[in-house]
VOLOKE-42586 format. One record per residue (C-alpha): residue number from 0; residue in three letters; z, x, y. Coordinates in Angstrom, 2 decimals. Example, Ala and Ser with C-alpha at 12.3 -4.5 7.8 and 13.67 -1.06 7.14 Angstrom:
# residues 2
lomar | kolti | z | x | y
0 | ALA | 7.80 | 12.30 | -4.50
1 | SER | 7.14 | 13.67 | -1.06
This chain:
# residues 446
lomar | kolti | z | x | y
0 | UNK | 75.58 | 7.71 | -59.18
1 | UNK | 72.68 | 8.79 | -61.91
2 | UNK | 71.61 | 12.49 | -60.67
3 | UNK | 68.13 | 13.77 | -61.76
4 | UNK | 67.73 | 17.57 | -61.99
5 | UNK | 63.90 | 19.36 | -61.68
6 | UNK | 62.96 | 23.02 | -60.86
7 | UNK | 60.08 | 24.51 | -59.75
8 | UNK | 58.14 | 26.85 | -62.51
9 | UNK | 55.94 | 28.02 | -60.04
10 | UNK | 53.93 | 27.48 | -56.22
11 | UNK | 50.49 | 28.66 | -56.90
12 | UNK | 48.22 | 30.18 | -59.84
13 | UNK | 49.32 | 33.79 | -60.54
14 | UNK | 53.02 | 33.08 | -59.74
15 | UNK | 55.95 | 34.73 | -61.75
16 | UNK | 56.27 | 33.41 | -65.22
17 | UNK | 60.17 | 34.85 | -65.60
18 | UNK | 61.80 | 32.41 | -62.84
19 | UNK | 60.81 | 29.22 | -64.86
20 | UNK | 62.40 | 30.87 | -68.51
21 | UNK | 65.26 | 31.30 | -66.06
22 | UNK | 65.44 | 27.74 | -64.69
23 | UNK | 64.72 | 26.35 | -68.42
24 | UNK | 67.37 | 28.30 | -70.12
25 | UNK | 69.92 | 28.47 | -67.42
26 | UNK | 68.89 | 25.51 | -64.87
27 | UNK | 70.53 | 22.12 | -66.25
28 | UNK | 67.00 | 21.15 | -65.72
29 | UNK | 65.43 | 17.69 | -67.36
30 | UNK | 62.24 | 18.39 | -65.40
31 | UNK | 60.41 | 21.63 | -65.00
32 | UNK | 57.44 | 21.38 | -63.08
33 | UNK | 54.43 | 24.21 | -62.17
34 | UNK | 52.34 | 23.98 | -59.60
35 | UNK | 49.21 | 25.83 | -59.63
36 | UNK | 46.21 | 24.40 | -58.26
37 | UNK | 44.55 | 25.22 | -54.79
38 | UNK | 41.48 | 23.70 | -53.26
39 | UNK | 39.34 | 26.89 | -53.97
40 | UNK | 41.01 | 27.15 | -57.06
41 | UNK | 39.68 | 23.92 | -58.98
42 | UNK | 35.98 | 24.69 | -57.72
43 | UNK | 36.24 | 28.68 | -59.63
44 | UNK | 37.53 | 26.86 | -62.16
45 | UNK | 34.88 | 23.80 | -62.15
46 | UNK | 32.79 | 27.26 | -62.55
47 | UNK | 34.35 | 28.45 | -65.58
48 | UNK | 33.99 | 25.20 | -67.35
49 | UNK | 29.85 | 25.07 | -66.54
50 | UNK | 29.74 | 28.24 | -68.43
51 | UNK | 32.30 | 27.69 | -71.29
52 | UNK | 33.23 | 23.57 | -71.68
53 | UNK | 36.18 | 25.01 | -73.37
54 | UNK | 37.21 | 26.73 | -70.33
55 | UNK | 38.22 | 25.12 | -66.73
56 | UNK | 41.67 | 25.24 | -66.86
57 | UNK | 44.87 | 27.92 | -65.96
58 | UNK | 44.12 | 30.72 | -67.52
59 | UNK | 48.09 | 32.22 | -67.41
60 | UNK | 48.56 | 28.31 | -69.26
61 | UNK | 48.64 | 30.58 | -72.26
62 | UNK | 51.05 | 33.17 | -71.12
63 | UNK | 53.67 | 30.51 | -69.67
64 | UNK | 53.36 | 27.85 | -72.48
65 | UNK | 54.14 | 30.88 | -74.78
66 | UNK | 57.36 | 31.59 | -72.49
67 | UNK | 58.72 | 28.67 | -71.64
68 | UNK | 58.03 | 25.73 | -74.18
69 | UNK | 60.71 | 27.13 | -76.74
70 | UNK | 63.55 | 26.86 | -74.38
71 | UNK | 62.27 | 23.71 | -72.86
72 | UNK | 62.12 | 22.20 | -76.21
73 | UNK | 65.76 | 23.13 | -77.24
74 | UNK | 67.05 | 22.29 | -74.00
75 | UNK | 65.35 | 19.17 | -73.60
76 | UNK | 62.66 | 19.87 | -70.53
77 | UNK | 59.85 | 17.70 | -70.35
78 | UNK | 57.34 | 20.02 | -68.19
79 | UNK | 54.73 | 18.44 | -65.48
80 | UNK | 51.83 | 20.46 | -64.36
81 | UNK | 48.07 | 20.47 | -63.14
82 | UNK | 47.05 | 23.47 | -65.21
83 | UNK | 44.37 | 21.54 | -66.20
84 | UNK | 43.01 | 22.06 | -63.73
85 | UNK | 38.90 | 21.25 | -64.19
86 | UNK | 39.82 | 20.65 | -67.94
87 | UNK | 42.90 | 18.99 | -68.63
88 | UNK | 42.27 | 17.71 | -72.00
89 | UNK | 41.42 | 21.00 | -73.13
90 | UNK | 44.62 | 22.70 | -71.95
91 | UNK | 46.40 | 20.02 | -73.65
92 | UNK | 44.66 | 20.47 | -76.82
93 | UNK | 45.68 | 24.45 | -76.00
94 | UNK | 49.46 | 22.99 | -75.62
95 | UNK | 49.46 | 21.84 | -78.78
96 | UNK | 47.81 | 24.46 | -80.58
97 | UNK | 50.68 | 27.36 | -78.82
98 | UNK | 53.14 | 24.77 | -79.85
99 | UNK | 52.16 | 24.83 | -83.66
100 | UNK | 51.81 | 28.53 | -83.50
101 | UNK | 55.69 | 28.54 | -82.30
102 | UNK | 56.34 | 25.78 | -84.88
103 | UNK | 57.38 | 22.95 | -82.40
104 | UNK | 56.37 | 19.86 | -84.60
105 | UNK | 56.38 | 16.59 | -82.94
106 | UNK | 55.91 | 18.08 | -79.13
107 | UNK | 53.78 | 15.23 | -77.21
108 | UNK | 51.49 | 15.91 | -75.05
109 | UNK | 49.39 | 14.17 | -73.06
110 | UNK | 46.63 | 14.98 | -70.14
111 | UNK | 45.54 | 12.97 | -67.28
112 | UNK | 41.74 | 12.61 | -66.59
113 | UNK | 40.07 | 10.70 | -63.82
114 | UNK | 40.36 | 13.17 | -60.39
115 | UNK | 36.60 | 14.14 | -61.82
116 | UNK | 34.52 | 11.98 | -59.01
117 | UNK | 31.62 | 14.00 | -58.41
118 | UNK | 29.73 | 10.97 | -60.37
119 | UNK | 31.24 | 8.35 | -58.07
120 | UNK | 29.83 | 9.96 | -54.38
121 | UNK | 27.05 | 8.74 | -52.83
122 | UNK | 25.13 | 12.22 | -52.40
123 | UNK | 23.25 | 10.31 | -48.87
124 | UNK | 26.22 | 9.15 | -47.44
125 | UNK | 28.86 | 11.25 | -48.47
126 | UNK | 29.56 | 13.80 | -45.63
127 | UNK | 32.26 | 16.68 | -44.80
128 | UNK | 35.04 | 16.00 | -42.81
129 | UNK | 34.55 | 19.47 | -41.83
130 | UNK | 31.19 | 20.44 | -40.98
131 | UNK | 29.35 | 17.01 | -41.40
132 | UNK | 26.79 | 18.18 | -43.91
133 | UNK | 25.96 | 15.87 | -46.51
134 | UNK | 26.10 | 16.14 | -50.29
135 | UNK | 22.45 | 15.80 | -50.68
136 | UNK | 21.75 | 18.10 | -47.67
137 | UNK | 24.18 | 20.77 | -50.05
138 | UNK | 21.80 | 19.43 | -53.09
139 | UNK | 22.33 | 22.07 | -56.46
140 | UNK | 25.53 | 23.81 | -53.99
141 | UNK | 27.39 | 21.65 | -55.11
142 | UNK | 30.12 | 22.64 | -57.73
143 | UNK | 32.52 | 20.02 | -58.02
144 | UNK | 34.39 | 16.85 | -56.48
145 | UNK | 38.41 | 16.20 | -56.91
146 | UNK | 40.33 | 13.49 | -55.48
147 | UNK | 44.10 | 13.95 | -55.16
148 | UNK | 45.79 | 11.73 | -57.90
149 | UNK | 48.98 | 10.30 | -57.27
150 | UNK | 52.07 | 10.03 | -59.49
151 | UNK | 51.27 | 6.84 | -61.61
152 | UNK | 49.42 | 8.05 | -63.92
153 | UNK | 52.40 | 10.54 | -64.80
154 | UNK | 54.46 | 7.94 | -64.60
155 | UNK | 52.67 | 6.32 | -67.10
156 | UNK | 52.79 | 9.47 | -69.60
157 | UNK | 56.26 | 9.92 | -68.97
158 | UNK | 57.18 | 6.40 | -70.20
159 | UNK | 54.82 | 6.97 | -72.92
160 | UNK | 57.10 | 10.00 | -74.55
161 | UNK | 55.17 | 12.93 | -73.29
162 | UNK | 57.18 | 16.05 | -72.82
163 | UNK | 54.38 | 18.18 | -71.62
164 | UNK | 51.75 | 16.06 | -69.14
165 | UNK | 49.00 | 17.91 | -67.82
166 | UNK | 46.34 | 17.22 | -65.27
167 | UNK | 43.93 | 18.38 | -62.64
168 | UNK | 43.86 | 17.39 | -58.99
169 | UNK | 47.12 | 15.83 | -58.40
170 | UNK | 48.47 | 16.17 | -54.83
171 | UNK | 51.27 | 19.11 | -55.27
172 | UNK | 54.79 | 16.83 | -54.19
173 | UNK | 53.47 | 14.12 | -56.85
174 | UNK | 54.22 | 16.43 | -60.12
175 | UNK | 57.91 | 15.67 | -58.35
176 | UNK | 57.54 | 12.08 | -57.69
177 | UNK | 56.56 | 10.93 | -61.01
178 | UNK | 59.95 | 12.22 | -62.77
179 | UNK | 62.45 | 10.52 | -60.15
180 | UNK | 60.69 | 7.64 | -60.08
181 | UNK | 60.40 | 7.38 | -63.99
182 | UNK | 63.87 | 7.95 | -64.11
183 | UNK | 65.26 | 6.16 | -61.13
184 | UNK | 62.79 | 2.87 | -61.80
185 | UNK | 61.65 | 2.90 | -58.37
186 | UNK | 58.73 | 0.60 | -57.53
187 | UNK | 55.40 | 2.04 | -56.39
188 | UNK | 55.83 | 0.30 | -53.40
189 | UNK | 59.33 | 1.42 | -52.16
190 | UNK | 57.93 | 3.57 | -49.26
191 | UNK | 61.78 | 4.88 | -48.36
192 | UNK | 62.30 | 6.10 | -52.20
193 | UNK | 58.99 | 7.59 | -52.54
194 | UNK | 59.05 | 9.09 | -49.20
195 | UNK | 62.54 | 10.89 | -49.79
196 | UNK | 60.93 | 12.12 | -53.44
197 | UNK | 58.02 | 13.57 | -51.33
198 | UNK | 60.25 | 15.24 | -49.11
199 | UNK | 61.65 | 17.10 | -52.27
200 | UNK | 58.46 | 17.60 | -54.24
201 | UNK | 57.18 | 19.28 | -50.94
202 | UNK | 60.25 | 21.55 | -50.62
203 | UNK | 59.98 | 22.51 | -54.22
204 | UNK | 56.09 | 22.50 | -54.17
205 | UNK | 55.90 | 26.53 | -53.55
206 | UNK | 58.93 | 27.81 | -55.55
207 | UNK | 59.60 | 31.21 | -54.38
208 | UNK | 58.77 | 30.34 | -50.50
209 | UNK | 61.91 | 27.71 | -50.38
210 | UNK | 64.57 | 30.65 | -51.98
211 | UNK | 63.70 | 33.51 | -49.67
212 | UNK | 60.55 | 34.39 | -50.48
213 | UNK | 57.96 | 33.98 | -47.45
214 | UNK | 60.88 | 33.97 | -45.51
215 | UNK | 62.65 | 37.46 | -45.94
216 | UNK | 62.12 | 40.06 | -42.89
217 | UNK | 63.78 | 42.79 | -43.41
218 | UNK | 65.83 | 43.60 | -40.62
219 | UNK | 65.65 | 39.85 | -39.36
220 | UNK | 66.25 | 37.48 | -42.29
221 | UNK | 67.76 | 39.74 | -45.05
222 | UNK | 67.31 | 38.13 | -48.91
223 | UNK | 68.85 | 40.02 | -51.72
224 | UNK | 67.68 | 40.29 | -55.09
225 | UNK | 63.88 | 39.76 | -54.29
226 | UNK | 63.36 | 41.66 | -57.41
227 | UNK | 64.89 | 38.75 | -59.66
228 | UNK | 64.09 | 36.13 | -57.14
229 | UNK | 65.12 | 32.60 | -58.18
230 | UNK | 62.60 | 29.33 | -58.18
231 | UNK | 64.14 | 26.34 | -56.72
232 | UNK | 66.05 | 23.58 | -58.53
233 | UNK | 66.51 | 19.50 | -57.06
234 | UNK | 69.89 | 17.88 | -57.67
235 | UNK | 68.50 | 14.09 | -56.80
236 | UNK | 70.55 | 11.07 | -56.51
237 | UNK | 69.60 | 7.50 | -56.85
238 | UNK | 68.84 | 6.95 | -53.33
239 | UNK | 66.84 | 9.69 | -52.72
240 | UNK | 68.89 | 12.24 | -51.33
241 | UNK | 69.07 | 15.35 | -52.93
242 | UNK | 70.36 | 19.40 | -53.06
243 | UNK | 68.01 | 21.83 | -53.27
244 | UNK | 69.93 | 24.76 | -55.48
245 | UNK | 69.32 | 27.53 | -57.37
246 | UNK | 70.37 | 29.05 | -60.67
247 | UNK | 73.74 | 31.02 | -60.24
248 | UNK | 73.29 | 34.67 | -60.11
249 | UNK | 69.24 | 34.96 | -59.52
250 | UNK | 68.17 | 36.78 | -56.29
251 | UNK | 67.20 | 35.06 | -52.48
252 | UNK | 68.85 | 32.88 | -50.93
253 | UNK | 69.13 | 28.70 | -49.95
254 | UNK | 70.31 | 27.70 | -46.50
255 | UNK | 69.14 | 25.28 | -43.88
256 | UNK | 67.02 | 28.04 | -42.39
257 | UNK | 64.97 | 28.92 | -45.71
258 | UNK | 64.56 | 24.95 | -46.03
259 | UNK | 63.52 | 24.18 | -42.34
260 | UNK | 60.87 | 26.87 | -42.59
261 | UNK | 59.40 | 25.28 | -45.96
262 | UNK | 60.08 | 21.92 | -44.64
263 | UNK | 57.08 | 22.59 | -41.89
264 | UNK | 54.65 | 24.64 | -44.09
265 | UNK | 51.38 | 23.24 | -44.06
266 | UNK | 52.83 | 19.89 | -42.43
267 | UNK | 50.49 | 18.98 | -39.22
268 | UNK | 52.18 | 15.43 | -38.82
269 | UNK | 56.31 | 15.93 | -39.93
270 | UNK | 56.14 | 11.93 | -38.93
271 | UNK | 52.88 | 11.05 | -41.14
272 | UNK | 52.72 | 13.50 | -44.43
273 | UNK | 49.82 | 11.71 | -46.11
274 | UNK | 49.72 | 12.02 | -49.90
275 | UNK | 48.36 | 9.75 | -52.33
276 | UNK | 51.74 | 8.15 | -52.70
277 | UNK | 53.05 | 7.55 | -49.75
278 | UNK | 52.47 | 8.31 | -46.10
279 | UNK | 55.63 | 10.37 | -45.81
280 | UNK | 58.08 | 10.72 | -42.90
281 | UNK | 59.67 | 13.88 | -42.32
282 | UNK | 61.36 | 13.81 | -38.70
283 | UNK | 64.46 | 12.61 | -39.15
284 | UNK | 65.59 | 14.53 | -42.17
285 | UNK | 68.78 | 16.53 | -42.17
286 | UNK | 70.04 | 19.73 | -43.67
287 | UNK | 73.51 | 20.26 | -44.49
288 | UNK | 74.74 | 23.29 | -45.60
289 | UNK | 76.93 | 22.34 | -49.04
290 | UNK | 77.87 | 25.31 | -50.36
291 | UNK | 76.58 | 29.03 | -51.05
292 | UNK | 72.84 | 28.27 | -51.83
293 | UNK | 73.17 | 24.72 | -51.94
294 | UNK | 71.33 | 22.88 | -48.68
295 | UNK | 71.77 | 18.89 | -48.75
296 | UNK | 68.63 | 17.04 | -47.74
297 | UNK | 68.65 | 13.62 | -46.46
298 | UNK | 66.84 | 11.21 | -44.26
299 | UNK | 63.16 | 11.03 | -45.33
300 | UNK | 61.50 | 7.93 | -45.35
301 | UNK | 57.93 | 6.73 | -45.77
302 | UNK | 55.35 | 3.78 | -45.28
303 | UNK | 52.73 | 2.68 | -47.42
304 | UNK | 50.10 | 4.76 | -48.56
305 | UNK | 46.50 | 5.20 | -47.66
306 | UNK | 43.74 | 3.14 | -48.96
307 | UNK | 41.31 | 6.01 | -49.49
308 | UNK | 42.33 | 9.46 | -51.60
309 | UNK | 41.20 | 12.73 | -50.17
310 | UNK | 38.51 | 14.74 | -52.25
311 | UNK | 38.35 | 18.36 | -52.35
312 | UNK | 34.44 | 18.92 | -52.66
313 | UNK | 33.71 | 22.82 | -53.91
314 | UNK | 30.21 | 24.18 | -52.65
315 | UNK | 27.99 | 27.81 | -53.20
316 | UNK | 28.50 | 29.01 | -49.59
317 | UNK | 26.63 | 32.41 | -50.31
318 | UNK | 28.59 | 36.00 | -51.19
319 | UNK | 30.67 | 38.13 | -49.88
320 | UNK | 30.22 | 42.21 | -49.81
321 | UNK | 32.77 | 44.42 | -48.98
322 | UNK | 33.47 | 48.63 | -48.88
323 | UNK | 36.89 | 50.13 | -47.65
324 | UNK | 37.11 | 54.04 | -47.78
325 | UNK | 40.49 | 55.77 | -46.36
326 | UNK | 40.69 | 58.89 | -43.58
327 | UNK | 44.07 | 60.73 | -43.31
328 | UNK | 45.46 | 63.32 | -41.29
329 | UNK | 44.87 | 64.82 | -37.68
330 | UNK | 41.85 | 62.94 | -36.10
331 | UNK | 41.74 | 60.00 | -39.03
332 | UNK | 41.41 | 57.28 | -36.06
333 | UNK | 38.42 | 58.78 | -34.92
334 | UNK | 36.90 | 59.77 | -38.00
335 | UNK | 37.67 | 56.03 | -39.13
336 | UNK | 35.96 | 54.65 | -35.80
337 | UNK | 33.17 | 56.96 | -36.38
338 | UNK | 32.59 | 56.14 | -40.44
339 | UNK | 32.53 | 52.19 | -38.79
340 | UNK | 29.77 | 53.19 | -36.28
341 | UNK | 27.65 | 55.15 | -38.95
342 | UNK | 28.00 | 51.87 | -41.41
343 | UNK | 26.88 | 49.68 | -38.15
344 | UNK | 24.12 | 51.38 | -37.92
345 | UNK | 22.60 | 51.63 | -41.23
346 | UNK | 22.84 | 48.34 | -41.59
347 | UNK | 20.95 | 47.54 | -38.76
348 | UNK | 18.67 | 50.02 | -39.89
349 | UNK | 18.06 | 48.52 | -43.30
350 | UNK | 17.60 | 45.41 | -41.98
351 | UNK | 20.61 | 43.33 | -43.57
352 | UNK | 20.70 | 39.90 | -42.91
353 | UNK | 24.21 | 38.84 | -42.59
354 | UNK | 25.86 | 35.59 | -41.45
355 | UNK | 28.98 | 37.56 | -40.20
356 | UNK | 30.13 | 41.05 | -40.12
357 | UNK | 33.68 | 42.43 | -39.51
358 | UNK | 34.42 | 46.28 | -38.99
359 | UNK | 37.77 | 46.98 | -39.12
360 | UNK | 40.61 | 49.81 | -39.08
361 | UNK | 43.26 | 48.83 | -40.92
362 | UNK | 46.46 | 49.67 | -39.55
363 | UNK | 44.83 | 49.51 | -36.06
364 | UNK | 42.92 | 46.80 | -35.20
365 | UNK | 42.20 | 44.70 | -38.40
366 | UNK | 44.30 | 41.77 | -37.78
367 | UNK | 44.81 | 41.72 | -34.08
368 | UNK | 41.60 | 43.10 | -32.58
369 | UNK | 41.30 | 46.36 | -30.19
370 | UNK | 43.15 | 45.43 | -27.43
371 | UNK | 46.48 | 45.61 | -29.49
372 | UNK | 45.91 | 48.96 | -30.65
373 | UNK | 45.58 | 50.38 | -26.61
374 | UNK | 47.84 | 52.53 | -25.66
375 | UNK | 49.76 | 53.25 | -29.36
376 | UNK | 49.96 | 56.52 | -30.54
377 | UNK | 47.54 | 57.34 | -33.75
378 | UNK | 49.09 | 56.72 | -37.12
379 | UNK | 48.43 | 59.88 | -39.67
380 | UNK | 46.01 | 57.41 | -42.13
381 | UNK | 43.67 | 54.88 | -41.58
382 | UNK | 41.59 | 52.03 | -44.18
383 | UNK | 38.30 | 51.53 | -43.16
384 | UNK | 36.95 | 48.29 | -43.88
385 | UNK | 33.44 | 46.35 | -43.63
386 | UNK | 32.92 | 43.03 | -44.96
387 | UNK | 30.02 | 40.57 | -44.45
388 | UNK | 28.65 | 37.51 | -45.45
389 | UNK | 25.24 | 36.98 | -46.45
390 | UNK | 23.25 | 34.66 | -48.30
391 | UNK | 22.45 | 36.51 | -51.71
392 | UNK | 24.64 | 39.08 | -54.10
393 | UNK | 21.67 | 41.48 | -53.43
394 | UNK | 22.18 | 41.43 | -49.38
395 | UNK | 26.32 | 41.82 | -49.77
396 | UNK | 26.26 | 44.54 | -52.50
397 | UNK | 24.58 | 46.36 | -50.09
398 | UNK | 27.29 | 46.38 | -47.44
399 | UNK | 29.65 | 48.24 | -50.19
400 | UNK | 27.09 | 50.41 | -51.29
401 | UNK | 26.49 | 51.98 | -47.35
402 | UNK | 30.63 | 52.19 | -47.21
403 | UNK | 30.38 | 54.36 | -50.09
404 | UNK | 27.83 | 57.03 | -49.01
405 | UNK | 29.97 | 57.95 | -46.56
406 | UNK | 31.55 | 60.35 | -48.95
407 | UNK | 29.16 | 62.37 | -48.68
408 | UNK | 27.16 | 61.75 | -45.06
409 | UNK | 30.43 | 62.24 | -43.11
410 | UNK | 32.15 | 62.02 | -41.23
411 | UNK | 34.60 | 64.29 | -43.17
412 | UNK | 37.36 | 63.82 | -45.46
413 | UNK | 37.01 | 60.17 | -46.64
414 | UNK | 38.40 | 58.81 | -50.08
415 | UNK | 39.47 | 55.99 | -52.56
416 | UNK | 36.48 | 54.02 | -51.81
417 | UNK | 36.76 | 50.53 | -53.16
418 | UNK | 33.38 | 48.29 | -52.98
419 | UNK | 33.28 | 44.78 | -53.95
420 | UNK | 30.51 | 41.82 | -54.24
421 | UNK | 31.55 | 38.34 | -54.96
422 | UNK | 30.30 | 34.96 | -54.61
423 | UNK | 32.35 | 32.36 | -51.76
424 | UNK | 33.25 | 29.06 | -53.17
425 | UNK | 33.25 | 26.73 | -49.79
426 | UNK | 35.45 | 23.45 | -50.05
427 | UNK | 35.27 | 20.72 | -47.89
428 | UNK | 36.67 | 17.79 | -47.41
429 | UNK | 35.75 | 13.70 | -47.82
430 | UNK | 36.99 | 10.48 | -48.45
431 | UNK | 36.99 | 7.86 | -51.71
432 | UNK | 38.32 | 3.98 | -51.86
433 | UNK | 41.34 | 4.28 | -54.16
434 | UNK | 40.01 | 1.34 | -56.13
435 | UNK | 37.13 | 3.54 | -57.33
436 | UNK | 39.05 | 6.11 | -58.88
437 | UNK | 40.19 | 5.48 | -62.33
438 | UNK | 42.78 | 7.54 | -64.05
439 | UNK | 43.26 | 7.81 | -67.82
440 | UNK | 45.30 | 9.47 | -70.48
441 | UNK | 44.52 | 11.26 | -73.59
442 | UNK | 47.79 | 11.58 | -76.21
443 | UNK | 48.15 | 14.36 | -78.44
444 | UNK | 51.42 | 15.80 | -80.24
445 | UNK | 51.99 | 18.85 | -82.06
């Protein structure tokens, strides 16, 4: 039976570059695929591009094209990845310019546009699934509009020749999809096949979590070797089963217990995993231990997809400002509590306008409020922290600016003062008819 291998180059944005060399040089990869793009993050960098329309897109592209394409190239690994982000043609164009620089003629690349859909909404009656504002009650807030692609249109570069294919908004388990079913020949319409390849592009989706990652605790769930800790590889077979390995020798570890726990993350419905592809079914999958870090996966299925794609609609939803100074030693609890009272109070004295305010002692109370603090003894040093949100840069620079006079107006002993202002990108969601969103592909080649 014909066995396709992929591996995950990385889960989000800033993610190790080192584990995807790794899986390139040492992985018996054909696929290497990097996920990179959250909701918040294609609205910074729909930002970036409004100020630079060379910019928009990953800016570690650079830094991981530069490690990774040489070894892919002599080891034959076609790479998959929404670095693109706001600006996929321009990373391509980058692509090929880091290829020539390395002197890998002939490379072909080729970016996926069309997830751009701002144009396409009807500002009136286009509203939020969240909050139920409108786009025209948002008016000039509004930053940018991204509907989740599915695989075909990497389907369609990967039949075209492309060994690097880059795009924006795709949703994450479809960067896996398109290779198996480009290799496989799967229709677009076999909801069992695609539903078993979304099953494996959402294990591999986050890379680290699936190999120990988010799931070491120390004590609890031992993983060795976080240090060196290996991304995920996909042995897949032609019917859609497959093993989720690693390479031999990196650190964490692959069981059904590391699976299970990535298996659920982020999944509200395990019997109705909507993507763009397929409306996936989860519940009756298996995991069978085969090995030392080798976990076979089986029993996914899936029915046919929606007739809308989701948008991820980015929004100006006013600033944050934020001060944090530190208290140590005998009394640093009640110093802290104290420095939080004195900050309280200017503020109200100043008359900041704030949409929400959080005091906290971190260490104490920060994450689960007063009560939980009761009745534990003191620790010997303390964080405190104020944050707030407010409607302009002027009102939340503020809030750091009355953490940090509290070197010097008490209470006593208070250091490394770190004070922050920075604007909130808001996404919501909404709804398009699939038959209005057209995808299309620019070719280039080294």
């Amino acid at each position: 039976m014909k066995r396709v291998r992929l591996g995950a180059g990385a889960g989000y944005a800033g993610d190790r570059i080192e584990p995807a060399v790794e899986i390139a040089a040492h992985g018996d990869v054909q696929y290497l695929m990097f996920e990179c793009l959250a909701e918040r993050t294609i609205a910074l960098a729909q930002q970036a591009r409004r100020g630079d329309p060379a910019k928009g897109y990953d800016p570690l592209l650079d830094a991981r094209m530069r490690a990774v394409l040489p070894v892919a190239r002599a080891n034959g690994v076609r790479i998959l990845s929404n670095m693109g982000a706001a600006n996929p043609v321009a990373a391509a164009e980058e692509v090929v310019r880091i290829a020539r620089a390395l002197g890998l003629c002939g490379l072909k690349v080729v970016a996926v546009e069309g997830d751009d859909v701002l144009h396409l909404l009807d500002p009136t009656g286009t509203r939020l699934e969240e909050t139920g504002a409108s786009l025209q009650e948002l008016g000039t807030r509004v930053i940018s509009a991204n509907a989740y692609l599915g695989a075909g249109p990497m389907i369609e570069a990967l039949a075209a020749g492309a060994d690097v294919v880059i795009t924006g908004r795709v949703a994450d388990p479809s960067l896996f999809v398109a290779p198996l079913v480009h290799e496989f020949g799967w229709s677009l319409d076999d909801w069992t096949h695609l539903g078993r390849a979304t099953a494996v592009g959402h294990l591999l989706e986050c890379a680290g979590q699936i190999t120990g990652g988010y799931f070491a605790d120390p004590g609890r769930r031992d993983v060795p070797g976080l240090e060196r800790l290996g991304f995920p590889i996909a042995e897949v077979a032609e019917d859609g089963t497959a093993v989720i390995t690693k390479v031999a020798g990196s650190g964490g570890r692959i069981d059904r217990a590391t699976c299970t726990e990535q298996l659920l993350y982020e999944v509200f419905d395990p019997a109705g995993y909507v993507t763009p592809d397929v409306v996936a079914d989860f519940s009756d999958i298996t995991f069978t231990q085969d090995g030392p870090d080798r976990v076979l996966v089986a029993g996914a299925n899936g029915r046919p997809r929606p007739a809308a794609l989701k948008v991820s609609v980015g929004y100006a939803d006013g600033y944050f400002g934020e001060g944090q100074i530190s208290y140590a030693g005998p009394g640093a609890v009640a110093r802290g509590r104290l420095a939080l009272d004195i900050v309280a109070g200017r503020l109200r004295l100043t008359g900041l306008v704030a949409e929400e305010l959080r005091f906290d002692l971190i260490g104490v109370d920060a994450l689960h409020g007063a009560a939980a603090a009761e009745g534990r003894a003191d620790p010997a040093e303390v964080r405190v922290r104020v944050i707030g949100r407010t409607a302009t840069a002027a009102a939340a620079k503020r809030i750091g600016d009355e953490v940090e006079t509290l070197y010097t107006n008490g209470p006593a002993g208070g250091g490394g003062v770190m004070k922050s202002c920075r604007e909130i990108i808001g996404v919501g969601s909404t709804y398009l008819p699939r038959s209005r969103v057209r995808a299309t592909l620019r070719h280039f080649e080294a």
